[in-house]
C-alpha positions in Angstrom: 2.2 -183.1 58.1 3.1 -185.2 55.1 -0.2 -186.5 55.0 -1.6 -183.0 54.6 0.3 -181.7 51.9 -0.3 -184.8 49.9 -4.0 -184.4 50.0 -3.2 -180.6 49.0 -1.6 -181.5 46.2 -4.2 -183.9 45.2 -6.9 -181.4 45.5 -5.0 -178.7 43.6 -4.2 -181.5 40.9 -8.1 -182.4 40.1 -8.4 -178.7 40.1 -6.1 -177.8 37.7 -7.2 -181.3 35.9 -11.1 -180.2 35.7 -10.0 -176.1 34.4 -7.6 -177.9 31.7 -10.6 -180.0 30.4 -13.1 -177.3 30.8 -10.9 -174.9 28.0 -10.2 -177.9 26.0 -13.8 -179.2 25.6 -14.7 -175.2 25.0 -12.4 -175.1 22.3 -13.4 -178.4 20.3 -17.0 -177.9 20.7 -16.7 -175.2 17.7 -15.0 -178.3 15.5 -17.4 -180.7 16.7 -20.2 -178.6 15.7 -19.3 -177.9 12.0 -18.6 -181.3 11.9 -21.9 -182.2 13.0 -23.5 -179.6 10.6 -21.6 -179.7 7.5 -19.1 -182.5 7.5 -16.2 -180.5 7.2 -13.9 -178.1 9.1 -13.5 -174.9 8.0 -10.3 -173.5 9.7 -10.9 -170.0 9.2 -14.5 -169.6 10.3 -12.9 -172.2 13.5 -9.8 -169.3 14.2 -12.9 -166.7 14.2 -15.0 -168.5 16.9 -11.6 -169.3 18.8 -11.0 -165.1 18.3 -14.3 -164.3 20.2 -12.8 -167.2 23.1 -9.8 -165.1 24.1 -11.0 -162.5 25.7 -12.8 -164.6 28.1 -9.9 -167.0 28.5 -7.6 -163.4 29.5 -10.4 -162.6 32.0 -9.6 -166.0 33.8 -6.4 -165.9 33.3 -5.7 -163.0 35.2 -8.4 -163.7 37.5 -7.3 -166.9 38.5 -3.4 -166.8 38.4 -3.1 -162.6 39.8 -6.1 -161.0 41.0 -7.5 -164.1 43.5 -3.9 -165.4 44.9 -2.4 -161.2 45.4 -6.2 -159.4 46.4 -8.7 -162.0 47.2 -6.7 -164.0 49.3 -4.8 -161.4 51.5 -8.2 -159.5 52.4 -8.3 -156.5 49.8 -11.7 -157.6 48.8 -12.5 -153.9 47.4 -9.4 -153.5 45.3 -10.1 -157.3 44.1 -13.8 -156.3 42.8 -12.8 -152.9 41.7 -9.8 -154.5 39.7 -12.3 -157.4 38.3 -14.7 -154.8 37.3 -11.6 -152.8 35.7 -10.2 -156.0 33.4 -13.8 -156.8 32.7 -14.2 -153.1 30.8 -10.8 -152.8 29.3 -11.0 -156.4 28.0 -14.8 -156.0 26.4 -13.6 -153.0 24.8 -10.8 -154.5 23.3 -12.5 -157.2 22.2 -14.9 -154.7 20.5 -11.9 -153.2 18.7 -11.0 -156.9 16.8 -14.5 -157.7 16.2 -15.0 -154.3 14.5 -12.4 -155.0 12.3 -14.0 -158.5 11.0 -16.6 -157.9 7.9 -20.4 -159.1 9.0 -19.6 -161.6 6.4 -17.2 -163.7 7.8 -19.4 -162.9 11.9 -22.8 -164.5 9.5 -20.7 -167.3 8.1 -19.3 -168.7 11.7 -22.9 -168.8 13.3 -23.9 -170.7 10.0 -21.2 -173.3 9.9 -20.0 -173.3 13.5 -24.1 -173.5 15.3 -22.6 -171.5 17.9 -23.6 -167.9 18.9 -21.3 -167.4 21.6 -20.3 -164.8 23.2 -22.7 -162.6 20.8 -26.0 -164.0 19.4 -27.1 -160.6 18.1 -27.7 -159.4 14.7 -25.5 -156.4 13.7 -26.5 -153.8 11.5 -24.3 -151.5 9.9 -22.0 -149.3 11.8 -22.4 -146.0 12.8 -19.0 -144.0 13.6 -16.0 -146.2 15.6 -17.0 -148.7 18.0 -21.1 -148.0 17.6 -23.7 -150.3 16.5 -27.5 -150.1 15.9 -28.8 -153.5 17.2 -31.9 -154.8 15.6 -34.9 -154.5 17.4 -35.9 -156.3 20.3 -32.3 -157.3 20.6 -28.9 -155.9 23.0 -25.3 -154.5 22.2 -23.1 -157.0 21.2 -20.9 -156.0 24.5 -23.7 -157.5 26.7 -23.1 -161.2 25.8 -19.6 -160.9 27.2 -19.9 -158.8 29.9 -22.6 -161.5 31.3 -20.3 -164.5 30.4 -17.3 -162.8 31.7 -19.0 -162.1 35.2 -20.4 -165.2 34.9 -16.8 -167.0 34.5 -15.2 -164.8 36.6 -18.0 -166.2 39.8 -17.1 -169.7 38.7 -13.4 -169.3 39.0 -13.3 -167.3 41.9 -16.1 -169.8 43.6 -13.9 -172.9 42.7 -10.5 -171.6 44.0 -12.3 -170.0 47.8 -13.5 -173.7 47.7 -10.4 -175.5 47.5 -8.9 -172.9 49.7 -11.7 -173.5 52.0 -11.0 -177.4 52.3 -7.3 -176.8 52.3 -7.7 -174.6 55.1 -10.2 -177.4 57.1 -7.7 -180.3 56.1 -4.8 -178.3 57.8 -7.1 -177.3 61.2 -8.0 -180.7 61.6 -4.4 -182.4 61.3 -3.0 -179.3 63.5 -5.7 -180.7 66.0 -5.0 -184.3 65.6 -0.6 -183.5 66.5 -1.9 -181.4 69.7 -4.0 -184.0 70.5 -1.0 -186.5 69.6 1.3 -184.4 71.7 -1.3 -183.7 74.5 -1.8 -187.5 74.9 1.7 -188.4 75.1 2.1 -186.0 77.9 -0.5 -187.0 80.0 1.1 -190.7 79.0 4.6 -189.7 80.1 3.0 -188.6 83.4 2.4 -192.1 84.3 6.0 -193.1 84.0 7.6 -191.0 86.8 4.4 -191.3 89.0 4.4 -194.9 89.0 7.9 -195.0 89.6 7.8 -193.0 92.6 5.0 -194.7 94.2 6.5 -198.4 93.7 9.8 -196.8 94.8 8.5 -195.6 98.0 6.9 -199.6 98.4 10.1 -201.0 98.0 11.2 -198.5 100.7 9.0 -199.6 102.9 9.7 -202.9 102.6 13.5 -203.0 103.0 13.0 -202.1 106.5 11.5 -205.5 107.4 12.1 -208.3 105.2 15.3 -207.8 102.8 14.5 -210.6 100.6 11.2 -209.7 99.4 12.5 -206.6 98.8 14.9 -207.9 96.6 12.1 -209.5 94.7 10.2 -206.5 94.4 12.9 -204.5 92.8 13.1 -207.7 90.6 9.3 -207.6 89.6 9.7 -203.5 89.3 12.6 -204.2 86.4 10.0 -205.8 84.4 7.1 -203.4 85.0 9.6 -200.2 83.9 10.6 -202.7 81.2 7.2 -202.3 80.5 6.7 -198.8 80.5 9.8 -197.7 78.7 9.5 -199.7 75.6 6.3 -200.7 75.1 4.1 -197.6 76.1 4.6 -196.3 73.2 1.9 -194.2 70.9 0.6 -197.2 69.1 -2.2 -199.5 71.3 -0.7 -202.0 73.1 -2.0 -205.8 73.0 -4.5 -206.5 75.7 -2.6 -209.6 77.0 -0.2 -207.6 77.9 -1.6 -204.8 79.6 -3.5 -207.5 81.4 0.1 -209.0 82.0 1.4 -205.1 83.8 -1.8 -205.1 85.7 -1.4 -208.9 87.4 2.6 -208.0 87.7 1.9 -204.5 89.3 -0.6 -206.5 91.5 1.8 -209.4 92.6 4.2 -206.6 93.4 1.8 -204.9 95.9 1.1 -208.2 97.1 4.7 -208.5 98.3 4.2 -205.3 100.3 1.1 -205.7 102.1 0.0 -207.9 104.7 -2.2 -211.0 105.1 -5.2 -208.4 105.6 -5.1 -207.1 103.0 -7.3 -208.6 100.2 -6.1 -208.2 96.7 -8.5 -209.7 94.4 -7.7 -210.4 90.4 -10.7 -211.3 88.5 -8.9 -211.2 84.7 -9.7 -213.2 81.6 -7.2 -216.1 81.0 -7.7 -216.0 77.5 -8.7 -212.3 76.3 -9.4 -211.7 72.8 -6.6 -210.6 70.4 -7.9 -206.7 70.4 -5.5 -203.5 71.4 -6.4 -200.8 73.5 -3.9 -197.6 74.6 -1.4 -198.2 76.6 -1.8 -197.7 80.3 -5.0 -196.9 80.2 -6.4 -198.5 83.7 -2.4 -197.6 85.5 -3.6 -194.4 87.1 -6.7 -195.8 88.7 -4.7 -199.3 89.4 -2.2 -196.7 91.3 -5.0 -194.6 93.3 -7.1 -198.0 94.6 -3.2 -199.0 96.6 -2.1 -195.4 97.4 -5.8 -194.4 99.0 -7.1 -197.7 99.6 -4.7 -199.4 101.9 -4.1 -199.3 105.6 -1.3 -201.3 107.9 -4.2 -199.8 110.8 -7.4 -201.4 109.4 -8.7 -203.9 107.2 -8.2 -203.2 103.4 -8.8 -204.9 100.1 -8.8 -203.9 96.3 -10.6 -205.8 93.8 -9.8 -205.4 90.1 -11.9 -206.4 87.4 -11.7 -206.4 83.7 -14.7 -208.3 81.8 -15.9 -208.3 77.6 -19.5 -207.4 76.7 -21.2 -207.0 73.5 -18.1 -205.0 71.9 -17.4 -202.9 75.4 -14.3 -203.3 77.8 -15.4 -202.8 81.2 -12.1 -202.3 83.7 -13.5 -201.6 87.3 -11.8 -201.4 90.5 -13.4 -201.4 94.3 -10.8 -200.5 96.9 -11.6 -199.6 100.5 -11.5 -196.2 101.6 -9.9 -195.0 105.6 -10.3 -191.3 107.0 -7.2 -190.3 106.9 -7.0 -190.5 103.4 -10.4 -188.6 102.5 -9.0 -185.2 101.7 -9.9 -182.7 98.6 -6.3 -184.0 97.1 -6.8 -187.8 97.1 -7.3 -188.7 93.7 -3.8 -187.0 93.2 -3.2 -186.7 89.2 -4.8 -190.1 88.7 -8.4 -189.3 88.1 -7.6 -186.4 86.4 -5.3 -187.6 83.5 -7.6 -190.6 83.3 -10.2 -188.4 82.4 -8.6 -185.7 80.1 -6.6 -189.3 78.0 -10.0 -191.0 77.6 -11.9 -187.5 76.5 -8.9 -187.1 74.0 -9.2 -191.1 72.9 -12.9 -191.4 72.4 -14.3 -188.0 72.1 -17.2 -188.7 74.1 -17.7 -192.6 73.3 -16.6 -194.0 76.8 -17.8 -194.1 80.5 -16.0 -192.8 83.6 -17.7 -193.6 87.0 -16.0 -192.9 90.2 -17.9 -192.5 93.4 -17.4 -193.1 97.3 -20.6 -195.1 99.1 -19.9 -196.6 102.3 -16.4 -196.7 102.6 -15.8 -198.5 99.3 -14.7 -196.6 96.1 -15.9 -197.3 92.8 -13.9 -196.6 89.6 -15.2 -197.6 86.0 -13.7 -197.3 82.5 -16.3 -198.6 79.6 -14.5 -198.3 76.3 -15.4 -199.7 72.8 -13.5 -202.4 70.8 
């Protein structure tokens, strides 16, 4: 979750980056203007034109740091418009009070030197009783202009921060998806462990009843395979060397077990390419060919494949399949886990073939590289 709250703070950081240059740029453009104008910077008429800034700069203020973060954001959408529209009115009228107290002098003498008209444009005639003025003709109150600016500000702001939130609140789904996917794989992973244990286990049983010695060996050859799966199935991908190394050992080991008529068949590149795949990927379909496919009765054989085309790994195994094991439970958890750890691995970027013709059952696992 580090990973997430670093690309939060990033986000938040431009944020805050692109508001602080937005009121800074507002600010110098008055000074920038009279420069351009008259060559000089008149502080006074600059403090005026800065005057007629504040009110909008409150409106954000509270906007941004009080009304969005305590209304908008817990769901009081109504209280948050009615409370905008409420600091909208109280803040135009106070910033009618101040600007009724500045001569139409000094309001004529910033648009001349400053080039700006902002937030009103409007030519004021003389006033008529408290906060009333009679606009020229053709023109609008002098409250309009800010009003407009102040909605128009107050959209912006409130737009920027729902996005940010908005991305925030994707960035956070999508890493809470990728640790359940995390955890979800490694325990379909740690399933492998205890099943493949118990099925080489109950080998070995078998074979200590009639020849001691190879038994020996196979408990010798099992050390090496749980070597295998304790510390090196981790969740990182494993070289494919070696997981071509646990399928020829888990092979050799079955080999020990099983009699001359039963065919084993390795057809594994020598030399495979220095790629990395997930670990035990192919062990629950290796397991289900010897579990389902063998018979001390009748004729058996397994063949396993593993072969390198134009950027796909192709694993397939062909085992040969008796009547007694044909039931609705003879995949056991095998096909299953299979499935749901290569769904999770490659979204839907892989093939999965299993099928039953003739007494022979295919299983094949296309993955990219």
């Amino acid at each position: 979750m580090n990973k997430t709250i670093l690309n939060t703070q990033r986000s938040r950081f431009f944020e805050s980056t692109f508001i602080f240059l937005f009121w800074i740029l507002l600010f110098v453009l008055p000074l920038f203007y009279q420069w351009i104008n008259s060559h000089t910077i008149r502080w006074n008429v600059i403090f005026n034109v800065w005057i007629d800034y504040l009110p909008l700069l409150l409106i954000f203020c509270i906007n941004r740091f009080i009304l969005t973060p305590i209304l908008l954001f817990r769901n009081k959408k109504i209280l948050y418009v009615t409370s905008v529209i409420v600091v909208i009115a109280l803040t135009v009228m106070g910033s009618m009070l101040l600007r009724s107290n500045i001569p139409s002098q000094n309001r004529s003498q910033i648009q001349k030197h400053v080039g700006l008209q902002f937030p009103n444009s409007n030519k004021v005639g003389k006033p008529q009783g408290g906060l009333e003025r009679q606009a020229g003709a053709g023109t609008y109150p002098p409250y309009v202009n800010l009003i407009l600016l102040s909605i128009l500000l107050v959209g912006f702001d409130t737009g920027m921060k729902l996005s940010v939130k908005w991305a925030e609140t994707q960035q956070q789904k999508a890493e809470v998806e990728k640790e359940n996917i995390k955890n979800e794989l490694a325990f379909l992973r740690n399933q492998v462990s205890p099943h493949f244990l118990m099925n080489t286990l109950n080998n070995i049983h078998a074979l200590v009843d009639f020849d001691t010695k190879e038994a020996k060996s196979s408990i010798a050859k099992l050390s090496v395979l749980m070597r295998h799966l304790l510390y090196e199935s981790n969740d990182k991908p494993i070289a494919l060397s070696k997981e071509i190394k646990f399928i020829e050992s888990y092979a050799e080991l079955m080999k020990l077990r099983f009699h001359e008529d039963v065919k084993i068949e390795l057809n594994l590149p020598e030399n495979p390419p220095n790629i990395s795949i997930p670990t035990l990927l192919f062990t629950n379909i290796l397991e289900n060919a010897f579990k389902y496919g063998i018979s001390y009765e009748q004729k058996s054989f397994v063949h396993i494949a593993l072969s390198i085309h134009d950027s796909i790994l192709e694993f397939t195994i062909r085992n040969s399949v008796h009547d007694k094991f044909k039931t609705s439970e003879s995949s056991g958890i095998g096909i299953q886990n299979t499935e749901k750890r290569l769904k999770l691995l490659y979204n839907n970027n892989y093939t999965f073939t299993y099928s039953e013709i003739e007494n022979v059952y295919n299983s094949t696992i296309k993955i990219p590289i």
